[in-house]
N, C-alpha and C positions, 0 to 999 in steps of 0.2 A: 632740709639743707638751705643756709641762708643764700642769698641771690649773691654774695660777693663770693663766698664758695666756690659757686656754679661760673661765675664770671671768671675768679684764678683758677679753677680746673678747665677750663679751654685758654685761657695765656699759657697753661702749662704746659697741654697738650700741643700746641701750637710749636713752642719751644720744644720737646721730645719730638715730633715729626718733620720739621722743619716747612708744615703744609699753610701759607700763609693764608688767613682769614679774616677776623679782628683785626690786627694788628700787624704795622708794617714792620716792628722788633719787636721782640721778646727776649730781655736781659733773666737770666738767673745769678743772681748774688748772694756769694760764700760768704761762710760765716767770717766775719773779720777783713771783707773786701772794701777796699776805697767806696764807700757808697755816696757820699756827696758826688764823687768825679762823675758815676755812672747815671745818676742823677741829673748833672748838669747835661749830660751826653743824649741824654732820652728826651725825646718829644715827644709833642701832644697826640701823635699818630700810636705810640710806642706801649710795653707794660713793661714792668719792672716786679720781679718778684724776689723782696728782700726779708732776710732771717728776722726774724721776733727780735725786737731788742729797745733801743733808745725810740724817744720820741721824731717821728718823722719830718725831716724838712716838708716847705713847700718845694711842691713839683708838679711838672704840667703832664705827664708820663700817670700812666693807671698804674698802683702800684697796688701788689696783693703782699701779706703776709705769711710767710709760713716756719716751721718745725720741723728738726732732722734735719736728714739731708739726701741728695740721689749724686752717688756717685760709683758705690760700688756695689755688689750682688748681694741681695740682701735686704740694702738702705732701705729708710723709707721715710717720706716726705709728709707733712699732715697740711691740707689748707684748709683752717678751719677745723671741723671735724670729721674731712674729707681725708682718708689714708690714701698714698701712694705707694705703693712697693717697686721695689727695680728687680729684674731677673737675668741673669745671666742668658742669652739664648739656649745653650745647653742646658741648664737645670732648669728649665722651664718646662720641659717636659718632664723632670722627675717629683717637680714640688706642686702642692697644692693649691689651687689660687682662691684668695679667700676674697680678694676683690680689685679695683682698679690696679692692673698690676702694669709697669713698662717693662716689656722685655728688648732687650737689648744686646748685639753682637760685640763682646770684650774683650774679645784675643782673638787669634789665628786662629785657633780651634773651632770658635765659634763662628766665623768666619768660613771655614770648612763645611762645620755643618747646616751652616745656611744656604751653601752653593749645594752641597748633599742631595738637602732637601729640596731644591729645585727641581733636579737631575728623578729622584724619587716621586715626584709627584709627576711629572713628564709623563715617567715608564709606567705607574701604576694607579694614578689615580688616587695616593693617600697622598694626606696634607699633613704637617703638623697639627695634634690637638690645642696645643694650647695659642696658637695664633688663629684655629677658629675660635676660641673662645671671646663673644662679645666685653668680656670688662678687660683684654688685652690689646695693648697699642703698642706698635711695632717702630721703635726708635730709629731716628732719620731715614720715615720713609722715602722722604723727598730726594734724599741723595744717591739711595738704594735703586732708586727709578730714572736718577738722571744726575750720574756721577762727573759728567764731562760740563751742564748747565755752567754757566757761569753768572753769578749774580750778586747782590749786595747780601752780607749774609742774614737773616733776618730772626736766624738764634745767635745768641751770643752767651756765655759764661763769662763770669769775672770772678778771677781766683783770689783767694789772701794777699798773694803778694801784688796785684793789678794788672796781673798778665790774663786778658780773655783769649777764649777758643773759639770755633764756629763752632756750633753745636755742642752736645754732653759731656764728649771726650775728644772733640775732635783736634787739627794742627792749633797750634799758638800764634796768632796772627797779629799781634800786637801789646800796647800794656795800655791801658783805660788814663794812667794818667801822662805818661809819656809822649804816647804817641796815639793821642785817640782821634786822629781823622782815619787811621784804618779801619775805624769801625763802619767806614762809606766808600773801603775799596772793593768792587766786586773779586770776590774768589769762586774758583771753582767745588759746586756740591759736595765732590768727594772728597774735599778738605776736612769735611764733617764725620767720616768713618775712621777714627784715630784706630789704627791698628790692622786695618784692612790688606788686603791685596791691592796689587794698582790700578787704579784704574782700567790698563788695558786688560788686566784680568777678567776686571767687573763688566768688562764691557766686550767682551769675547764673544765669540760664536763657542753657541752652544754651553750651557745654556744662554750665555748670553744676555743684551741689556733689555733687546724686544721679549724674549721668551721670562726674562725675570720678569721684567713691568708686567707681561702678561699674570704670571703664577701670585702674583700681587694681587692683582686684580679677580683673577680667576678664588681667591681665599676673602676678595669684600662679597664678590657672587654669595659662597656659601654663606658667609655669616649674614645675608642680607637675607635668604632666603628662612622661611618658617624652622622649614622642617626640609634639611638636605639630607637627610641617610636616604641610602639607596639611589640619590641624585649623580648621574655619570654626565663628568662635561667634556667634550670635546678634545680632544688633544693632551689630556691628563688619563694616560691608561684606558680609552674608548675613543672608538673611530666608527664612524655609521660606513664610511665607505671601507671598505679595504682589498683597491685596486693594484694596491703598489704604486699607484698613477700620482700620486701626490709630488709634489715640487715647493711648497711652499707653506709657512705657517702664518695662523692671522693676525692681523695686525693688532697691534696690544691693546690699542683700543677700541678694536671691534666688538660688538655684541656674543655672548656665549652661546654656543648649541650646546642644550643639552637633553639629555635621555632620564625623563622623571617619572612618578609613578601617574601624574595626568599622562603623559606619552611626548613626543617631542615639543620643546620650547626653545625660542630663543629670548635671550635675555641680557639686557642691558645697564649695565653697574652703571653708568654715569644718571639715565634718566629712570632706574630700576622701574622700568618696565619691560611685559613679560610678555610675549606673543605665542602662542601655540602654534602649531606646523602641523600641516599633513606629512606623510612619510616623503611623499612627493617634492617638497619645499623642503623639508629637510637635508635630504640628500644634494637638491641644486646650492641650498645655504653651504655644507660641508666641502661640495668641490670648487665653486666660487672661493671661499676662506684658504683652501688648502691646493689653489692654483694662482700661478704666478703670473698666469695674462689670459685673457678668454678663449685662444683657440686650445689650450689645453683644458680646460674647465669644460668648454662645449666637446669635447669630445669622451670625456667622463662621463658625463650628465648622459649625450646619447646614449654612449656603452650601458649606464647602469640603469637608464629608466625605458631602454628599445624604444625610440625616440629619434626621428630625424635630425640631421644638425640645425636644421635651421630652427625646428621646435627645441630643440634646446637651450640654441644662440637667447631665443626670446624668456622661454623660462629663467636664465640669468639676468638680462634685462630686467627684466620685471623684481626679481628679487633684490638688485643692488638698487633700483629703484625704489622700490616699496620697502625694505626693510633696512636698511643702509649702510648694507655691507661691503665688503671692497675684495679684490683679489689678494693674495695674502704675498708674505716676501722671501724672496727665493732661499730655499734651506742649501744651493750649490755652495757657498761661502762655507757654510759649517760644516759640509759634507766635505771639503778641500782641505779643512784646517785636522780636521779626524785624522 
């Protein structure tokens, strides 16, 4: 694969997640869009990725090439001899993925069964297959995990007639040549879910915006991992304690416990690293995570390991110390809203 390939399949990427990296924009330009305007609009921070066609101006903006198009179920994009495919979230689970696929939520329905799927993997521990699947990338994750953010939008579309979006599908926030200083007004992320529920939906107890960022996160755990069959993590259909004592879930970006075929680990997506657990540490990890302040946690830990409180008090200590976990946030909200 040539290196300019490799370089527009992360502008692209970048654009489909909204996860900025390289690049503080990323324009996608339709076929037949004002491309000089979006052109002059892009800086040297910026990528521009425009359809095959005429001889390219100068421009200060990294600008990739590509074929097709990504807009509806089905499409698919070529950079280079790089294919992209788009999938519907729903038929993503019935079609075959033959390589770099974006799946993507295109209607209420699919919206539905995204929230579904949350709710499903909560109670039972199954995931969607095909978002474990390493060659699938999950369209505007960034908005999906923080729908209320307000920021400069950092994907942008620019359609035929020069009206751009935030993101893939998302609201129409201006036209490129009209009015192209919106392209430097902060909007808010869930601008970017064209078709979505509202915001206060997406951001609701239960599941909720902590418990989604979690199940996000909890599905980079598995794909990071080798080999996850048989792997039970925490709070996704397996519990190590089950006191009923629980008040609280953890926080999204805490560390995962989980129950593997080495025996218990905790594990961390941000710095994918893996620590093993005695049963002992285990247990104080699970009710620390799944208590909303320490006198309820120390009293867990005593109960479940016959244990004094004060030896217990320090077993948490030590843990939120050494392994850097925190007490998790109160589930009374979501239990009032039921």
């Amino acid at each position: 694969m040539a290196e300019s390939e490799v370089v527009g399949a992360r502008a692209l990427r970048e654009f489909v997640t909204g996860e900025r990296n390289t690049y503080r924009r990323v324009f996608l330009v339709d076929a037949d869009a004002p491309m000089t305007a979006v052109l002059d609009a892009a800086g040297a921070q910026d990528a521009v990725l425009l359809p095959e066609g005429e001889e390219l101006p100068a421009a200060t903006a990294a600008l990739f090439r590509y074929r097709g198009r990504l807009a509806e179920s089905g499409d698919e994009m070529l950079l280079g001899e790089t294919a992209v495919e788009l999938q519907d979230y729903v038929a993503a689970a019935f079609v075959q993925l033959v390589g770099p696929t974006v799946v993507a939520v295109l209607d209420t329905p699919g919206w539905k069964a995204f929230l579904d799927d949350v709710h499903l993997a909560r109670r039972t521990g199954v995931f969607p297959s095909a978002l474990l699947d390493p060659r699938v990338v999950l369209a505007e994750r960034s908005a999906l995990e923080s729908p209320r953010a307000i920021d400069i939008p950092n994907a942008i579309r620019v359609h035929a007639d020069g009206a751009f979006t935030v993101g893939m599908r998302g609201e129409v926030v201006g036209h490129v040549m009209d009015t192209p200083e919106r392209l430097a007004e902060p909007v808010a992320r869930g601008a970017r879910l064209g078709g979505a529920p509202s915001i206060d939906e997406l951001t609701a107890s239960d599941p909720g915006r902590d418990a989604t960022v979690r199940y996000l996160r909890a599905i980079d755990l598995l794909r990071m991992l080798r080999n996850a069959n048989g792997v039970r993590v925490a709070g996704f259909g397996w519990s190590l304690i089950d006191d009923d004592g629980a008040d609280a879930e953890p926080l999204a970006s805490d560390p995962f416990l989980l129950d593997a075929a080495e025996g218990f680990v905790l594990a961390d997506v941000d710095s994918r690293r893996r620590r093993a657990l005695s049963l002992l540490t285990a247990v104080v990890v699970e009710a620390t995570q799944t208590s909303s302040g320490p006198e309820l946690a120390v009293e867990r830990i005593a109960r479940r390991l016959a244990v004094p409180a004060s030896d217990a008090g320090r077993l948490c200590e030590d843990a939120i110390g050494a392994l850097g976990i925190s007490f998790g946030v109160s589930t009374a909200g979501a239990e009032a809203a039921r």
